[in-house]
mmJSON file of the N, C-alpha and C atoms, coordinates in Angstrom:
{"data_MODEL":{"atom_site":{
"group_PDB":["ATOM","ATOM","ATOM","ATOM","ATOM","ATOM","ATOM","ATOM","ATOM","ATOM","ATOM","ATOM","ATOM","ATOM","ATOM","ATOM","ATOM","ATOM","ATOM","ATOM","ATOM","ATOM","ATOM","ATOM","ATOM","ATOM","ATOM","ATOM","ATOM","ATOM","ATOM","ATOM","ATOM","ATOM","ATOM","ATOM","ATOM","ATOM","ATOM","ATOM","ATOM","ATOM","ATOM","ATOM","ATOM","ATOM","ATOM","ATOM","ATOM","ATOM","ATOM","ATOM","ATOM","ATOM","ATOM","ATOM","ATOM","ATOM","ATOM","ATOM","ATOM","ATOM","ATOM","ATOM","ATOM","ATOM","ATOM","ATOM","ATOM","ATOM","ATOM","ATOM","ATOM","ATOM","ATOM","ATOM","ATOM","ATOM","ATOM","ATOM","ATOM","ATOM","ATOM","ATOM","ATOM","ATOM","ATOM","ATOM","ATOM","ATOM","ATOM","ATOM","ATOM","ATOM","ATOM","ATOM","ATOM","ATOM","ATOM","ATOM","ATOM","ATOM","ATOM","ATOM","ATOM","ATOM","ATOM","ATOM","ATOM","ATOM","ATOM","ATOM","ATOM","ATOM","ATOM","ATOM","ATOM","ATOM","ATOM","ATOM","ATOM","ATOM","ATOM","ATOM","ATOM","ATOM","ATOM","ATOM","ATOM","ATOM","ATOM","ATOM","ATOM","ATOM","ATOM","ATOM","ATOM","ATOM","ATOM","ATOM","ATOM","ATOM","ATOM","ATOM","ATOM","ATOM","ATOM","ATOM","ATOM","ATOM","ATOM","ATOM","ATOM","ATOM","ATOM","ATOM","ATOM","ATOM","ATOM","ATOM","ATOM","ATOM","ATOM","ATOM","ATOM","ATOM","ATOM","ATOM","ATOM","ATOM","ATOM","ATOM","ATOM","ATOM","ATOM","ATOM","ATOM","ATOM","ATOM","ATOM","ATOM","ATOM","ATOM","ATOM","ATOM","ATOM","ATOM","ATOM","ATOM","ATOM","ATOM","ATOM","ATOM","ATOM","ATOM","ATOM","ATOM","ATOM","ATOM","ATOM","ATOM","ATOM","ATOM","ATOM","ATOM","ATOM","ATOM","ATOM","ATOM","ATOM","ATOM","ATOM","ATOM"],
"id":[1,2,3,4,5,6,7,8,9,10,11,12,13,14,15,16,17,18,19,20,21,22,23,24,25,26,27,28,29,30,31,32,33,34,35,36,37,38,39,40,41,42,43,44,45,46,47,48,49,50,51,52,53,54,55,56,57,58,59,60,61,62,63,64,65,66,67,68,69,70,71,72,73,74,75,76,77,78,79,80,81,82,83,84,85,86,87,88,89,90,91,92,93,94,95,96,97,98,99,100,101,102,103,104,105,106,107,108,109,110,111,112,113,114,115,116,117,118,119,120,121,122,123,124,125,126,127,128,129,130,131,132,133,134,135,136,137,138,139,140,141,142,143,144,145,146,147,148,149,150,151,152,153,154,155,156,157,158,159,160,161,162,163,164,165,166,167,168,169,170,171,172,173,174,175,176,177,178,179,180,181,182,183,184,185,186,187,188,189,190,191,192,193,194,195,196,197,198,199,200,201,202,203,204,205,206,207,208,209,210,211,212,213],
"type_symbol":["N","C","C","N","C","C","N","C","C","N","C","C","N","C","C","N","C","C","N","C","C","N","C","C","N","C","C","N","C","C","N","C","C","N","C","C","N","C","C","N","C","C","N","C","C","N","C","C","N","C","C","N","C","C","N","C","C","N","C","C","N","C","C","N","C","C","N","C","C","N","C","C","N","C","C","N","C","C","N","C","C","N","C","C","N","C","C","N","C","C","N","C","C","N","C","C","N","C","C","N","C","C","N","C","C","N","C","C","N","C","C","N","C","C","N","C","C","N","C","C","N","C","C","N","C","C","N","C","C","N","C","C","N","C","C","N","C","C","N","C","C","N","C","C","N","C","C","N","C","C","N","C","C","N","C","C","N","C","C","N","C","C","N","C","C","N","C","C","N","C","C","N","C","C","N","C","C","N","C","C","N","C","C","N","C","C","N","C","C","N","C","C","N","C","C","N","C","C","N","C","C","N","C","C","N","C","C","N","C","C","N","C","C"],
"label_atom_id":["N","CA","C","N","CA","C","N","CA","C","N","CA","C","N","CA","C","N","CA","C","N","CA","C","N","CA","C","N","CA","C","N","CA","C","N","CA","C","N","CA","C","N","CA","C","N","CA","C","N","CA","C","N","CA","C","N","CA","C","N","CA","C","N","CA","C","N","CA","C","N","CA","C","N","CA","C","N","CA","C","N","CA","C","N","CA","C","N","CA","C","N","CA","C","N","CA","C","N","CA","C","N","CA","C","N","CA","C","N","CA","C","N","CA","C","N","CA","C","N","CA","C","N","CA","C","N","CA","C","N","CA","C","N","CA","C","N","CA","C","N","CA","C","N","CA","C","N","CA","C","N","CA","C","N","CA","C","N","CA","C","N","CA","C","N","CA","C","N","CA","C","N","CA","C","N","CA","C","N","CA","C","N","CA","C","N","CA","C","N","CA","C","N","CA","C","N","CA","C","N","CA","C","N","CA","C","N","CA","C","N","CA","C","N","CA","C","N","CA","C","N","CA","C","N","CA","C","N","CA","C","N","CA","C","N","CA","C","N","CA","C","N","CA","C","N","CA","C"],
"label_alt_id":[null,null,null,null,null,null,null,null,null,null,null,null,null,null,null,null,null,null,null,null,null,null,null,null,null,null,null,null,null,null,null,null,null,null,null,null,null,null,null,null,null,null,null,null,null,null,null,null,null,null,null,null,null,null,null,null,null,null,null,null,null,null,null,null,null,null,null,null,null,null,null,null,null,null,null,null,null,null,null,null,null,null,null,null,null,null,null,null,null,null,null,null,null,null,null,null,null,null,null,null,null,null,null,null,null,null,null,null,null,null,null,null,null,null,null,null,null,null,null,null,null,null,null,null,null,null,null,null,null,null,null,null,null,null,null,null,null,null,null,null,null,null,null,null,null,null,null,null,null,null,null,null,null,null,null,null,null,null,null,null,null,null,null,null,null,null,null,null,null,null,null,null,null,null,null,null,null,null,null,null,null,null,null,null,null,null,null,null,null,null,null,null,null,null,null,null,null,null,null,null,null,null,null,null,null,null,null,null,null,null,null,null,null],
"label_comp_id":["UNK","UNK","UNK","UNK","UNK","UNK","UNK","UNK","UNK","UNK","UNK","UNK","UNK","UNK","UNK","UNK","UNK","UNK","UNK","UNK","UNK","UNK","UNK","UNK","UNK","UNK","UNK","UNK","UNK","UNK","UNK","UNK","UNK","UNK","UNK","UNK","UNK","UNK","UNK","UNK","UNK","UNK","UNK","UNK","UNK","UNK","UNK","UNK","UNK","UNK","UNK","UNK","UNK","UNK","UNK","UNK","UNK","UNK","UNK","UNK","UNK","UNK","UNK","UNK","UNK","UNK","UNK","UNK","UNK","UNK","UNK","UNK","UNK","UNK","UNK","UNK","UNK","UNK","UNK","UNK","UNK","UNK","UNK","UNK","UNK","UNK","UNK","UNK","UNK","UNK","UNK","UNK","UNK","UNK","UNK","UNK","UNK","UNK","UNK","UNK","UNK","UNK","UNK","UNK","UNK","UNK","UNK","UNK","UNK","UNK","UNK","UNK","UNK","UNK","UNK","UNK","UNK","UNK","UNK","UNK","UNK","UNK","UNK","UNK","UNK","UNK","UNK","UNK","UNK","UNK","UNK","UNK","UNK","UNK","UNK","UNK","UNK","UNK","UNK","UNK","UNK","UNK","UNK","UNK","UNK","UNK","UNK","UNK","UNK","UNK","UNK","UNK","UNK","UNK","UNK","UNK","UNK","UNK","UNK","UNK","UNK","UNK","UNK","UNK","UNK","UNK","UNK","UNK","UNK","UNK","UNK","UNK","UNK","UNK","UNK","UNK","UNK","UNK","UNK","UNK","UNK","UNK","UNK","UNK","UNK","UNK","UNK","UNK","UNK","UNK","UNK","UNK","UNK","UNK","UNK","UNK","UNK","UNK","UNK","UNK","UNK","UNK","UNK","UNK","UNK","UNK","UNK","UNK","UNK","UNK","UNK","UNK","UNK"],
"label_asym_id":["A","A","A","A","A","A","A","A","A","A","A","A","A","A","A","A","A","A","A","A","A","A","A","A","A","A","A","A","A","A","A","A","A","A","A","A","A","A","A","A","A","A","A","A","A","A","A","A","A","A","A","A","A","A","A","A","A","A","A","A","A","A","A","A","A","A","A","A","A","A","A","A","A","A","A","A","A","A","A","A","A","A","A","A","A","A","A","A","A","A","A","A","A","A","A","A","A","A","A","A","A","A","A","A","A","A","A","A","A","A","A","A","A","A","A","A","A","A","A","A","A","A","A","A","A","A","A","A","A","A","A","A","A","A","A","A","A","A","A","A","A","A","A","A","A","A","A","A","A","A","A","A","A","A","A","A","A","A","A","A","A","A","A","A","A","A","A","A","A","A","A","A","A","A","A","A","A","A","A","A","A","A","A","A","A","A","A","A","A","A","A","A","A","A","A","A","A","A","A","A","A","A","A","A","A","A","A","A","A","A","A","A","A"],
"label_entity_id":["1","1","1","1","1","1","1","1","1","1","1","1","1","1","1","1","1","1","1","1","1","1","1","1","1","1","1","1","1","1","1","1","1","1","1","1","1","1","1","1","1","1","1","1","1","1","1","1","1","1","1","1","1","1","1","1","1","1","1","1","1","1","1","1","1","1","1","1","1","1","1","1","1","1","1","1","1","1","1","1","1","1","1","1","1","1","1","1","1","1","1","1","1","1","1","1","1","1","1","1","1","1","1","1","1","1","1","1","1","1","1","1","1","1","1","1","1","1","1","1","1","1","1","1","1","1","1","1","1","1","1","1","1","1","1","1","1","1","1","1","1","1","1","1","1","1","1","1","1","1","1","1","1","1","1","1","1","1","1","1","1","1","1","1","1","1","1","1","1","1","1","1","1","1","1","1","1","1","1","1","1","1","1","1","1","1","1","1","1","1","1","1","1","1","1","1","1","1","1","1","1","1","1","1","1","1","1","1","1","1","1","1","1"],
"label_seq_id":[1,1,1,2,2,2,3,3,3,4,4,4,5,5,5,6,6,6,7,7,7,8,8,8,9,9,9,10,10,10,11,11,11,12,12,12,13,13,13,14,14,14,15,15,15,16,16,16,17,17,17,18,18,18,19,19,19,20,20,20,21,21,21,22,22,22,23,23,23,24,24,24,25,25,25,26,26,26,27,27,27,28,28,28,29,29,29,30,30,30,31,31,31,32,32,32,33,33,33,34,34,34,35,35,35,36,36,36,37,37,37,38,38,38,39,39,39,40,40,40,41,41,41,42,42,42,43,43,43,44,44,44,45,45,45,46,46,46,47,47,47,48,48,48,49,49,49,50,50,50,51,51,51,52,52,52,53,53,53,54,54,54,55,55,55,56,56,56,57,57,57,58,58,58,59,59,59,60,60,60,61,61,61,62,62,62,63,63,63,64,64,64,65,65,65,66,66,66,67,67,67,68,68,68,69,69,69,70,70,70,71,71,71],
"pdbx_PDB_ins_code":[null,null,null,null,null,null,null,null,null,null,null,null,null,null,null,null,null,null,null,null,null,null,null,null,null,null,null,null,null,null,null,null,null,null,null,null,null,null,null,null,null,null,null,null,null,null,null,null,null,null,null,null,null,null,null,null,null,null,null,null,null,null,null,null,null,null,null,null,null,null,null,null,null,null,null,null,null,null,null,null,null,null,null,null,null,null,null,null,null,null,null,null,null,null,null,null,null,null,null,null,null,null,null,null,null,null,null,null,null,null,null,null,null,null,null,null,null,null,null,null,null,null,null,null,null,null,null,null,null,null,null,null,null,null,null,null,null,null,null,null,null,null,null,null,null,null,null,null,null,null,null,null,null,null,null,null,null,null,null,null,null,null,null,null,null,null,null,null,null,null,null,null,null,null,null,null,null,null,null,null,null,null,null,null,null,null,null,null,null,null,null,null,null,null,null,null,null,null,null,null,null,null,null,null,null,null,null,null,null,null,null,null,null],
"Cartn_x":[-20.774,-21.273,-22.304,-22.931,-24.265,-23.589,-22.592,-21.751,-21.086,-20.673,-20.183,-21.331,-22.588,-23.893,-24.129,-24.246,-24.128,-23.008,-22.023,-20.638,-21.136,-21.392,-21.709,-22.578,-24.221,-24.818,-24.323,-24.619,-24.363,-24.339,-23.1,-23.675,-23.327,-22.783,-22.833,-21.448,-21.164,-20.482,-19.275,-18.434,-17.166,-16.342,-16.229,-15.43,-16.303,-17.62,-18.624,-18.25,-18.154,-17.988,-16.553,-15.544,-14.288,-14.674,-14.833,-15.084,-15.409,-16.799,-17.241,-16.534,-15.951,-15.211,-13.892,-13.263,-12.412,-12.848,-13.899,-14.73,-14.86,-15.411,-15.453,-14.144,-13.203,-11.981,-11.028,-11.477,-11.489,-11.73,-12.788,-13.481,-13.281,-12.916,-12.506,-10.919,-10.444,-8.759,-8.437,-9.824,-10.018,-10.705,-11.585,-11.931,-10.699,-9.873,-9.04,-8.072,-7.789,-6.64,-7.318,-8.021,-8.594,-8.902,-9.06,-9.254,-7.675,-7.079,-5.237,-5.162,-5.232,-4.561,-5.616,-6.766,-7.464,-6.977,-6.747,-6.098,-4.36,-4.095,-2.621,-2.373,-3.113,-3.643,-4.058,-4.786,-5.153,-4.128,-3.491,-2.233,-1.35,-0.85,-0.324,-0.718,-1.822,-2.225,-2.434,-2.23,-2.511,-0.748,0.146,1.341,1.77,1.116,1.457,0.823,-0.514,-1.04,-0.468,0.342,0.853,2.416,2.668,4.011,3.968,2.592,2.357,1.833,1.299,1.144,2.212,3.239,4.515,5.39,5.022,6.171,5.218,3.779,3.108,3.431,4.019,3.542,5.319,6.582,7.51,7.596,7.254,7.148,6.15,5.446,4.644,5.77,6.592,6.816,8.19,8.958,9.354,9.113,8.148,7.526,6.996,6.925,7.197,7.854,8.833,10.029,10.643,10.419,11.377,10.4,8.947,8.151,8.804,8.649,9.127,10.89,11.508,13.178,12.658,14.095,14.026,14.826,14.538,15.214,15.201],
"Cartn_y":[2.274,3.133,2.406,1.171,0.812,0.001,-0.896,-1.647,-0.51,1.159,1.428,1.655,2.13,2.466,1.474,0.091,-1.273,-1.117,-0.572,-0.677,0.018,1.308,2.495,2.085,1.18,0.648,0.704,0.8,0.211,-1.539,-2.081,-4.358,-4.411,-3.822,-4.284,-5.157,-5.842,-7.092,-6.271,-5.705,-5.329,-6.817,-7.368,-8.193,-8.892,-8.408,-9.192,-7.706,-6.409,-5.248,-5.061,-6.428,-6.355,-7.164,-8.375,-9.157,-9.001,-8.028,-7.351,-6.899,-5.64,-4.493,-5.387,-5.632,-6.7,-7.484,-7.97,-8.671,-7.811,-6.436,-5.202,-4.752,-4.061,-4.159,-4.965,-6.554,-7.421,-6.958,-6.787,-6.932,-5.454,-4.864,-3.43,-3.292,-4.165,-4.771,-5.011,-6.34,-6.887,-6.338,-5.564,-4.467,-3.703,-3.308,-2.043,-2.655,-4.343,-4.774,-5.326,-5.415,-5.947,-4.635,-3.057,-2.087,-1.535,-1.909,-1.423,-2.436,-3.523,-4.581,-3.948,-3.866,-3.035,-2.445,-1.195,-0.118,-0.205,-1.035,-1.004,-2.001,-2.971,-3.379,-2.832,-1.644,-0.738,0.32,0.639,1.403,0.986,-0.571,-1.45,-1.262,-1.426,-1.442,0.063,0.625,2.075,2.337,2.121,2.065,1.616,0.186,-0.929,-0.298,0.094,1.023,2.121,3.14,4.06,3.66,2.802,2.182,1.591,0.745,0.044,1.251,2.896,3.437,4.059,4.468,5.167,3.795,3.067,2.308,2.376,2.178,1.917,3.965,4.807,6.286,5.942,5.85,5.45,4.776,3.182,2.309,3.601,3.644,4.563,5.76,6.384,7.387,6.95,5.727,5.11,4.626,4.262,3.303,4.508,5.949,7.851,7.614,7.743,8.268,6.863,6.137,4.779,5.205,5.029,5.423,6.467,7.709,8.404,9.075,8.163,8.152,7.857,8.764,8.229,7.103,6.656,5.059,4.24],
"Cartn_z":[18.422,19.48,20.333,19.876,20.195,21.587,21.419,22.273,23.375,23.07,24.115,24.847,24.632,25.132,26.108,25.525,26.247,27.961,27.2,28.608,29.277,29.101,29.927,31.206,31.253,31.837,33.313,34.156,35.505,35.402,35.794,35.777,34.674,33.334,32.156,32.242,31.1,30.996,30.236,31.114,30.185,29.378,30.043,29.393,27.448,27.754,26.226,25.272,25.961,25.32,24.99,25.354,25.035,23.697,23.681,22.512,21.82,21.824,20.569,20.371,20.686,20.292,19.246,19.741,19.119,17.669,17.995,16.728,15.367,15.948,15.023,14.266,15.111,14.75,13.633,14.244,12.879,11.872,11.839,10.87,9.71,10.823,9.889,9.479,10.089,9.807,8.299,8.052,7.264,5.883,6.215,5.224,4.43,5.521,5.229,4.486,4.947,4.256,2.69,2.4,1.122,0.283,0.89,0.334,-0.286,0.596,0.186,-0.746,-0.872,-1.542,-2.955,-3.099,-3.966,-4.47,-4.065,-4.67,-4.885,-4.353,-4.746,-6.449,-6.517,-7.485,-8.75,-8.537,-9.199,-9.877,-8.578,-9.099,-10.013,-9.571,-10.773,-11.995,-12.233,-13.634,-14.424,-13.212,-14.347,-14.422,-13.441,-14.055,-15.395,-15.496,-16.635,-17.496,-17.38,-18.76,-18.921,-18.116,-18.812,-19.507,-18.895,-19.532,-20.718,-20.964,-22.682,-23.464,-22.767,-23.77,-24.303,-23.435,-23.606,-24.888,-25.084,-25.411,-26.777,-26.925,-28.133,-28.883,-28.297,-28.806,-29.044,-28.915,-28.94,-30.52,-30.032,-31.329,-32.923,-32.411,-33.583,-33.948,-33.104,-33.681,-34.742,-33.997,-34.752,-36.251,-36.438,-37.272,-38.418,-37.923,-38.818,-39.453,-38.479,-38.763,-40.035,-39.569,-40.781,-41.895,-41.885,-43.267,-44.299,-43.154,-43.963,-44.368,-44.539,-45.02,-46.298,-47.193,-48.187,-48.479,-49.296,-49.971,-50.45],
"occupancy":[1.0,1.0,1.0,1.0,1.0,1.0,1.0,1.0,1.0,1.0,1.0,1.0,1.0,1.0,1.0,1.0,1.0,1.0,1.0,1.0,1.0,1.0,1.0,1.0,1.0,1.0,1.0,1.0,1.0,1.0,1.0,1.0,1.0,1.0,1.0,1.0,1.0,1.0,1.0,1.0,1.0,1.0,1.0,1.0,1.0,1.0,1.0,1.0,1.0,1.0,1.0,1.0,1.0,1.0,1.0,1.0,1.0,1.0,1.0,1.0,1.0,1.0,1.0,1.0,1.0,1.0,1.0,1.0,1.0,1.0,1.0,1.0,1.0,1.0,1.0,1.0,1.0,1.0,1.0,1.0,1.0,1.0,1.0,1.0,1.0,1.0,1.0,1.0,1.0,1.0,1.0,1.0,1.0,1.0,1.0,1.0,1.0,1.0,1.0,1.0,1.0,1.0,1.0,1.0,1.0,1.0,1.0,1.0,1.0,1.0,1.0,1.0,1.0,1.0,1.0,1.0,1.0,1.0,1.0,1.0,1.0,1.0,1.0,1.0,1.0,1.0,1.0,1.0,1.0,1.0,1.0,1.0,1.0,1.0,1.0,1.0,1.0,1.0,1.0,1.0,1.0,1.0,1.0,1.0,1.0,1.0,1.0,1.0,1.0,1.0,1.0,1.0,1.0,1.0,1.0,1.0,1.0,1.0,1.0,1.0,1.0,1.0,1.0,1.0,1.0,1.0,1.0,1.0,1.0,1.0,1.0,1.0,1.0,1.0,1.0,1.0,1.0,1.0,1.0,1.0,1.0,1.0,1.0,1.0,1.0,1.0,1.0,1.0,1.0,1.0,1.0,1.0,1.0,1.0,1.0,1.0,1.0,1.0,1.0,1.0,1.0,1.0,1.0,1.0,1.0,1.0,1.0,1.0,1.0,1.0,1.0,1.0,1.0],
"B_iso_or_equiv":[0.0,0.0,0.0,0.0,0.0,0.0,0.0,0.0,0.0,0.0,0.0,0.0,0.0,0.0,0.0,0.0,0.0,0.0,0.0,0.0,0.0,0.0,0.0,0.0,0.0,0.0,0.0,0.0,0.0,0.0,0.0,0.0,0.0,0.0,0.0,0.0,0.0,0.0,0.0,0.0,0.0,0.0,0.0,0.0,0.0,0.0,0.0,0.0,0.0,0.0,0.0,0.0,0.0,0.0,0.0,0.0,0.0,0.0,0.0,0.0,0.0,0.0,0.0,0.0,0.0,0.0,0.0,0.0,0.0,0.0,0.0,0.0,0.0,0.0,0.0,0.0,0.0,0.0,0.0,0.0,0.0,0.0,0.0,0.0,0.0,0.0,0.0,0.0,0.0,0.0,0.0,0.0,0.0,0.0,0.0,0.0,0.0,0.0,0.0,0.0,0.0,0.0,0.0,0.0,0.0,0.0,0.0,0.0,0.0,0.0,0.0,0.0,0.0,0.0,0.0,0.0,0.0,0.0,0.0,0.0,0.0,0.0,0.0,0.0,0.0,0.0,0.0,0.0,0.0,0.0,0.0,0.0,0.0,0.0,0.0,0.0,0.0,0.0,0.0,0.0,0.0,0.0,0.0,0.0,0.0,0.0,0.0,0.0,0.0,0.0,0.0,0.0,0.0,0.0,0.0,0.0,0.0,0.0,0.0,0.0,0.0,0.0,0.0,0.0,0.0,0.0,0.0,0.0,0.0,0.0,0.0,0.0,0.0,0.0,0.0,0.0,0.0,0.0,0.0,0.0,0.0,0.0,0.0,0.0,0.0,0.0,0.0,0.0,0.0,0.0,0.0,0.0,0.0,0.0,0.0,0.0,0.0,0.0,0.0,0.0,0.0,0.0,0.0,0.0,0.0,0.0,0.0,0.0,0.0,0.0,0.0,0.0,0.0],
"pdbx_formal_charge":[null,null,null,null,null,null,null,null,null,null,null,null,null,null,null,null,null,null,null,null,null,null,null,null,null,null,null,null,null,null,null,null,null,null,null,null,null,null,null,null,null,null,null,null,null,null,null,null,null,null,null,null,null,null,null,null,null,null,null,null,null,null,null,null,null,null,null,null,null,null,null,null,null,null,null,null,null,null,null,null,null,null,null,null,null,null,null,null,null,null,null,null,null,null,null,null,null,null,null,null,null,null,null,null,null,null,null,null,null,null,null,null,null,null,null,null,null,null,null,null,null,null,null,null,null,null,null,null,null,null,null,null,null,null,null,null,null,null,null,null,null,null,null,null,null,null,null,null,null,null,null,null,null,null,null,null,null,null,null,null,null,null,null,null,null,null,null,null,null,null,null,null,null,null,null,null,null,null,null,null,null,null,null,null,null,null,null,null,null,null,null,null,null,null,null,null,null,null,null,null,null,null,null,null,null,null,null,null,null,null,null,null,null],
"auth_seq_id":[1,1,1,2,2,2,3,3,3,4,4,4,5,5,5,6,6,6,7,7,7,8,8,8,9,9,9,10,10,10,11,11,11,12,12,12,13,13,13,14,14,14,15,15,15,16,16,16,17,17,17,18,18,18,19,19,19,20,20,20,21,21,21,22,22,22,23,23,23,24,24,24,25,25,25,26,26,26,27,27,27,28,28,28,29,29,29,30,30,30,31,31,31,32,32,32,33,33,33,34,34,34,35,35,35,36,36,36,37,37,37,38,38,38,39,39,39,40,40,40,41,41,41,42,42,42,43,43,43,44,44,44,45,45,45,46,46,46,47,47,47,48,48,48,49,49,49,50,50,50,51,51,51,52,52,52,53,53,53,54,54,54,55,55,55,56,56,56,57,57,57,58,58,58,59,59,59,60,60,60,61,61,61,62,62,62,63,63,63,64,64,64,65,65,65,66,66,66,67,67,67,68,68,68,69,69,69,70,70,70,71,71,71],
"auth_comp_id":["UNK","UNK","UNK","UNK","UNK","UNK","UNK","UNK","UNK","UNK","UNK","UNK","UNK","UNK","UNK","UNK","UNK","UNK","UNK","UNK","UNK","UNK","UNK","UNK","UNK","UNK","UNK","UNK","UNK","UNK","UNK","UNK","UNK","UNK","UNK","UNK","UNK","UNK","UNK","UNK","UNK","UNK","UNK","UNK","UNK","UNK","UNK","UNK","UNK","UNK","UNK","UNK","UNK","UNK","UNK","UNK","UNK","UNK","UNK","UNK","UNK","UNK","UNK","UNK","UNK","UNK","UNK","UNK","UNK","UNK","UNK","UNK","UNK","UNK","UNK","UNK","UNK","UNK","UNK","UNK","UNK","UNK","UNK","UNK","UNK","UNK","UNK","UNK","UNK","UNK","UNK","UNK","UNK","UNK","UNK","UNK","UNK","UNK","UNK","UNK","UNK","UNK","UNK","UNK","UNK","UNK","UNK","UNK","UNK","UNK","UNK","UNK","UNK","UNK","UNK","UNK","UNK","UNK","UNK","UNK","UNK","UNK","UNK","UNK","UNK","UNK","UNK","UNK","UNK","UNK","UNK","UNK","UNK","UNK","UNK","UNK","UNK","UNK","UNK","UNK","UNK","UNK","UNK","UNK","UNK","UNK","UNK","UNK","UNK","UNK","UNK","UNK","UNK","UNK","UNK","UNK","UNK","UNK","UNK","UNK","UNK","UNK","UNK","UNK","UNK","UNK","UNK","UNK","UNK","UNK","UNK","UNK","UNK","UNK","UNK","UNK","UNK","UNK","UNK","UNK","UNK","UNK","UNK","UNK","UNK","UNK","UNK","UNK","UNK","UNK","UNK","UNK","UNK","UNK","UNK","UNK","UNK","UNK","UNK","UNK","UNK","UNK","UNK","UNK","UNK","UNK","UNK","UNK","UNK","UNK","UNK","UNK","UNK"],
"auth_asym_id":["A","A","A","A","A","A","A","A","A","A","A","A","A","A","A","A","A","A","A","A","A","A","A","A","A","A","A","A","A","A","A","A","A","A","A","A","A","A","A","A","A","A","A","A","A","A","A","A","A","A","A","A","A","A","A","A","A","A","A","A","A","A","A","A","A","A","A","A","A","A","A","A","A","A","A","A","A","A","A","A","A","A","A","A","A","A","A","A","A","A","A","A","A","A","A","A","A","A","A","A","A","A","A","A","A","A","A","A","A","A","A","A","A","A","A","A","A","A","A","A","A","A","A","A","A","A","A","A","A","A","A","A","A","A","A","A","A","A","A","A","A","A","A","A","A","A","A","A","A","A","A","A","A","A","A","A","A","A","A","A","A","A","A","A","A","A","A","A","A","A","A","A","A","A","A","A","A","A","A","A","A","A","A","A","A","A","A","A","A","A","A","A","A","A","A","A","A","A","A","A","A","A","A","A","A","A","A","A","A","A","A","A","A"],
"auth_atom_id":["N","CA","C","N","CA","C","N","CA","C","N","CA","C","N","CA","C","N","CA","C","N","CA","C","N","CA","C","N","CA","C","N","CA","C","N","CA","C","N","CA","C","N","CA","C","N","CA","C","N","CA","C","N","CA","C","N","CA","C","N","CA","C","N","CA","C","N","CA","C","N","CA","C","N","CA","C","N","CA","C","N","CA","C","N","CA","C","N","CA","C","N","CA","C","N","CA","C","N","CA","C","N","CA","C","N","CA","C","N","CA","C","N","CA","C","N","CA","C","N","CA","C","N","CA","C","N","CA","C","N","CA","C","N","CA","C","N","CA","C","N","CA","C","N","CA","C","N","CA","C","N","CA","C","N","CA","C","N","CA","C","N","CA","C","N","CA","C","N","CA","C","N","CA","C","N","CA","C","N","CA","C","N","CA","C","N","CA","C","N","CA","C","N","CA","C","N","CA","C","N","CA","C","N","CA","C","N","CA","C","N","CA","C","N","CA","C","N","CA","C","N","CA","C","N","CA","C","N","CA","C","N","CA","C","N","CA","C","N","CA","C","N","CA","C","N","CA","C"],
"pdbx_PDB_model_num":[1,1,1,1,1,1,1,1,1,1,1,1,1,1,1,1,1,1,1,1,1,1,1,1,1,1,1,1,1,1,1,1,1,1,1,1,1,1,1,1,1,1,1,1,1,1,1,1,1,1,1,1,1,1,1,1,1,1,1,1,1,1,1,1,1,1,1,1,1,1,1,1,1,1,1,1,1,1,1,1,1,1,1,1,1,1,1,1,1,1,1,1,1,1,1,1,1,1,1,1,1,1,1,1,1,1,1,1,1,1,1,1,1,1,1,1,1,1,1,1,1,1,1,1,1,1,1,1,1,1,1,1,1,1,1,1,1,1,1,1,1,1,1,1,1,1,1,1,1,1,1,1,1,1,1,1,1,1,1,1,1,1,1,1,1,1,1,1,1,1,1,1,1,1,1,1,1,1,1,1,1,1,1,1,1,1,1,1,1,1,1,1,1,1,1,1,1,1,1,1,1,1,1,1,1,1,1,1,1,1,1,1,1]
}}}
C-alpha cells in the first residue's frame, strides 16, 4: 500500500512503482510456492503414515489370528 501511496503523488515515478510492485509480487510468488511445496509435502507423509499404519493394524491382526489357531 505504501508504494501505491507513493504512485498516487502528483510527478511520482510510475514506472519505480512498476518495479517495486513487481519485486513484491516476486516475492510473494515465491513465498506461496515454497508454502504449497510445504504442505504438499506434508500431505505426503501423512498419506505414507496412514498407509504404514493400515498395513502395521493388518500385519497385527494377522499375526491374532495365526497365534491363535489351533495346532
Amino acid at each position: 500500500m505504501q508504494i501505491l501511496k507513493e504512485v498516487d503523488k502528483p510527478g511520482s515515478d510510475v514506472e519505480s512503482y512498476v518495479i517495486k510492485l513487481d519485486k513484491i509480487l516476486l516475492q510473494k510468488i515465491e513465498m506461496m510456492t515454497t508454502l504449497r511445496k510445504q504442505t504438499l509435502d506434508f500431505y505426503k507423509n501423512i498419506k505414507t503414515e496412514e498407509a504404514l499404519a493400515s498395513l502395521f493394524h493388518e500385519m497385527q491382526e494377522q499375526y491374532d489370528e495365526d497365534d491363535f489357531q489351533p495346532g
